[in-house]
N, C-alpha and C positions, 0 to 999 in steps of 0.2 A: 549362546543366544546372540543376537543380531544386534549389533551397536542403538544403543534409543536415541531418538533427535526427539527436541520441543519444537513446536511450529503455534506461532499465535495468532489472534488476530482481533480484531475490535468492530462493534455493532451499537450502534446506539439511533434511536429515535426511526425512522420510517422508509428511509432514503434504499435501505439494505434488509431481504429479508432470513428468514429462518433457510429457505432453497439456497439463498446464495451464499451462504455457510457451510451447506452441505455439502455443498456442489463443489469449494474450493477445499473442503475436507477429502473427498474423493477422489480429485482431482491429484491431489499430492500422496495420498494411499498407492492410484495407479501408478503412479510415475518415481516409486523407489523403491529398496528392497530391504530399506532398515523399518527398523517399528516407529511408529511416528506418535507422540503422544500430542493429540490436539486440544490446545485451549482456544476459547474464544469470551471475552471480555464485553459485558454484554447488561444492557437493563432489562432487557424481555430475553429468556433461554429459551423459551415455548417452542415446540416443535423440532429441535435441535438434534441431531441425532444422538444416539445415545452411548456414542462412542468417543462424545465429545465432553470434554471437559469444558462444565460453565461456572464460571465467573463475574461476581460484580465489577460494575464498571472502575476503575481505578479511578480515585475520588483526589479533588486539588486539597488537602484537610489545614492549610495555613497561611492560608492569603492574606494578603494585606489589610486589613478593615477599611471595608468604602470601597473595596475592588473589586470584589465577589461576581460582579456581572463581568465582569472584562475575563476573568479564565473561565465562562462560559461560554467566550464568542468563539467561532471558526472549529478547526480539527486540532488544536491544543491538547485535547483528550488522548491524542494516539500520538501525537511527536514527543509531546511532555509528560503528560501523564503514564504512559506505559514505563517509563521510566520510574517509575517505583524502585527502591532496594529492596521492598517483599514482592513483588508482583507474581499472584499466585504460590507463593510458598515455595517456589521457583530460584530463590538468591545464591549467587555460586551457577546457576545452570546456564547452556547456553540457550538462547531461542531464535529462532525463525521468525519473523514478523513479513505477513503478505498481505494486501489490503484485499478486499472483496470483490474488486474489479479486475483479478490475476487472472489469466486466460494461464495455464500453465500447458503447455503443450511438447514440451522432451521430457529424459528425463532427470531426477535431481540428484544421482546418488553422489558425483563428484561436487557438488551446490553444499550436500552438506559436509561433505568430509572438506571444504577446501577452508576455512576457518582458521587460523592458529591462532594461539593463545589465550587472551582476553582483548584480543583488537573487536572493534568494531568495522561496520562492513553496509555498503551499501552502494546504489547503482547511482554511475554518473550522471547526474541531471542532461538529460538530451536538451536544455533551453536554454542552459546556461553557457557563454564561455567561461573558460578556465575549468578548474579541477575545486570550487569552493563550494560548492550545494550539489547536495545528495536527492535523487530521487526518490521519496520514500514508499514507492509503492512494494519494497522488500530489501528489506534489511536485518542485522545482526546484530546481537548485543550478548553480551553476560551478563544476568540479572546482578546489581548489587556494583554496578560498574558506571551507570550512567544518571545515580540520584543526584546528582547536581544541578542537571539537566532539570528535573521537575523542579528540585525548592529551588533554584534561582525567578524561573516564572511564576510561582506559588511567591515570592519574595519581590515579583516585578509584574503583573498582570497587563497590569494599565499600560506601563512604556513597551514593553515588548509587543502587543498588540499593535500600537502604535506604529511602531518601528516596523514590525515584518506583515502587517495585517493576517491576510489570510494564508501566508506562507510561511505556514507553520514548520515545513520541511527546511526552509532555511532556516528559523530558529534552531531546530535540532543544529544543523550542519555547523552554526556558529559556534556553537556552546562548543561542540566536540572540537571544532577547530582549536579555540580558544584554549583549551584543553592540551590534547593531544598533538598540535601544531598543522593537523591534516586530516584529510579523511581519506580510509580505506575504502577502495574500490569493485566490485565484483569484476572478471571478467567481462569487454563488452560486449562478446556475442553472445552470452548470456541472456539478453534481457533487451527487449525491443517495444518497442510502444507503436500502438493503435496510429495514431495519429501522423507520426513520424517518419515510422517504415513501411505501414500496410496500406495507408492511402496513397493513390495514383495523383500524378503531378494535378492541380486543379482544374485545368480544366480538360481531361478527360474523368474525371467525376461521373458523370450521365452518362459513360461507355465501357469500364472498364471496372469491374469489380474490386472493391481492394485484397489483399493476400497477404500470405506470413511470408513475413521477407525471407531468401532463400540464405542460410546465416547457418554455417556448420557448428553443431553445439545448440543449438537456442533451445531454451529453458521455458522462457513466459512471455507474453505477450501482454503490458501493461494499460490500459483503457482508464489513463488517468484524466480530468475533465471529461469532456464530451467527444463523441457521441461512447453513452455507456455500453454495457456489452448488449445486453438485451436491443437498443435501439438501434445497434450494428447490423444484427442478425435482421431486422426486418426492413433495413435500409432508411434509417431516420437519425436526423441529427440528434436533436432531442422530443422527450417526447410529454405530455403532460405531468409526466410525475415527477419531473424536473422543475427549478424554482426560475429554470432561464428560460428567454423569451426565444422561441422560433425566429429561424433565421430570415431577415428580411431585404428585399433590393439585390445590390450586389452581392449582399453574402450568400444569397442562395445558390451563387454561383463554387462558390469554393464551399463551401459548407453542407456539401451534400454528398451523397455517395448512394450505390446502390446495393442489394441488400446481402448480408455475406451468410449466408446458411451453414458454412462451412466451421464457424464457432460453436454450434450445437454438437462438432464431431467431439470438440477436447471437453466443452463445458456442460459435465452432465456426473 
C-alpha cells in the first residue's frame, strides 16, 4: 500500500466556498502518487466532496474572561487554533496545511516525503527580510507538537492581537521561534507567490500578462491578499465580494493587470 499523507485545511464564514475546497482537494489528488487523506475544518461542510473529511471548526475553549471578542478578530482560527493537540483525532500524525487560495501546479510527491522528524516547516515570508516570519499559506506540523501555540493566545487574546494585529502568520512564526530557536524552511523554488513572481514589473501591467515564473521544481503558486485567484483569471484586482476598496488614482496604475486564463488550466 502506498505511503498515506494528511493534508488540511480551514473554511469558515463566506470569503471561501464549498468549489474552492474541492478544487484544492483535486488539485493535490492530481499532483501525487501517495493516498492523500483530506480534512478540511469548517462551520458549513455542505456541498463538500465526499471524499473529504469534515470537521468542526477548531474552537479557542479557555480564554481569558473579558477577552472573548479579541480571539475572534482576524485569521487566529488557522495560525492558532489549528494547533490543537486533538485536531481531528489526528495527534502523533503529520499534516499538510494549504490555505484556499493554493494554485498548486507541479508535482508534490518529494513536498511530502521531504519532512523529518517532528520539525516544523514552512515557506519563507517573500515580505519579510531575514529568516523570522513564515508564509503561511502551506506549512507543516505534528499534531500534539504545537499546543502551545493555541493556549498561549487562548491565555493572551487581547495583547497578541494587539501586538501582531492581523498578522496572525507572524504570531505563529514567534511562538515557534520562541520555542525552537528558528523556523524551518521549505525549499524556495518550491513555492512562489502571485504577486511577487507572476506579475510583470508595473508598469507594463496594461501589456503584458502575468505568468508562472519559470522556477525548476515549482510546486504552488500562492494568491495570498489580493488580487484572489478567481479575480486573476478575469483580470481584476479586487472584485465586490471583497471587503477592500477598488483601486483608485495612482493605484490603478500598479494595481492592475490583465486577465490570466491560464489558472483555470491547474485550478479545477
Amino acid at each position: 500500500m502506498a505511503q498515506k499523507y494528511n493534508v488540511i485545511c480551514i473554511k469558515w464564514g463566506t470569503a471561501y466556498t464549498a468549489d474552492d475546497v474541492n478544487k484544492l482537494y483535486s488539485m493535490i489528488q492530481r499532483n501525487t502518487k501517495y493516498h492523500i487523506d483530506f480534512y478540511c475544518f469548517t462551520d458549513n461542510g455542505q456541498d463538500l466532496d465526499k471524499n473529504i473529511h469534515i470537521h468542526p471548526l477548531p474552537q479557542f475553549v479557555n480564554v481569558k474572561k473579558g477577552e472573548e471578542e479579541w480571539a475572534k478578530k482576524y485569521a487566529y482560527k488557522k495560525e492558532a487554533a489549528l494547533c490543537d493537540d486533538n485536531l481531528g483525532g489526528l495527534t502523533g500524525q503529520r499534516v499538510f496545511f494549504f490555505d484556499l487560495d493554493s494554485l498548486i501546479v507541479g508535482n508534490l510527491d518529494e513536498f511530502f516525503e521531504y519532512p523529518q522528524g517532528d520539525k516544523f516547516y514552512i515557506i519563507n515570508d517573500w515580505n519579510t527580510k531575514g529568516d523570522t516570519v513564515g508564509q503561511a499559506s502551506c506549512y507543516s506540523f505534528v499534531v500534539g507538537k504545537l499546543g502551545y501555540v493555541k493556549r498561549y493566545f487562548e491565555e493572551n487574546p487581547k495583547a497578541m492581537v494587539e501586538k501582531f494585529y492581523t498578522a496572525s502568520q507572524e504570531y505563529l512564526s514567534s511562538k515557534i521561534i520562541e520555542k525552537e530557536g528558528c523556523l524551518n524552511f521549505w525549499p524556495d523554488n518550491w513555492f512562489k507567490s502571485f504577486r511577487f513572481h507572476c506579475l510583470p514589473k508595473w508598469y507594463l501591467r496594461s501589456f503584458v500578462t502575468p505568468k508562472i515564473p519559470d522556477v525548476k521544481g515549482l510546486k504552488m503558486i500562492a494568491f495570498h491578499g489580493l488580487p484572489g485567484m478567481e479575480d486573476a483569471v478575469k483580470g481584476i484586482w479586487c472584485s465586490d465580494k471583497t471587503d477592500r476598496k477598488y483601486p483608485r488614482g495612482v493605484k490603478k496604475i500598479y494595481k492592475h493587470l490583465l486577465p490570466c486564463p491560464w489558472i483555470n488550466d491547474y485550478w479545477k
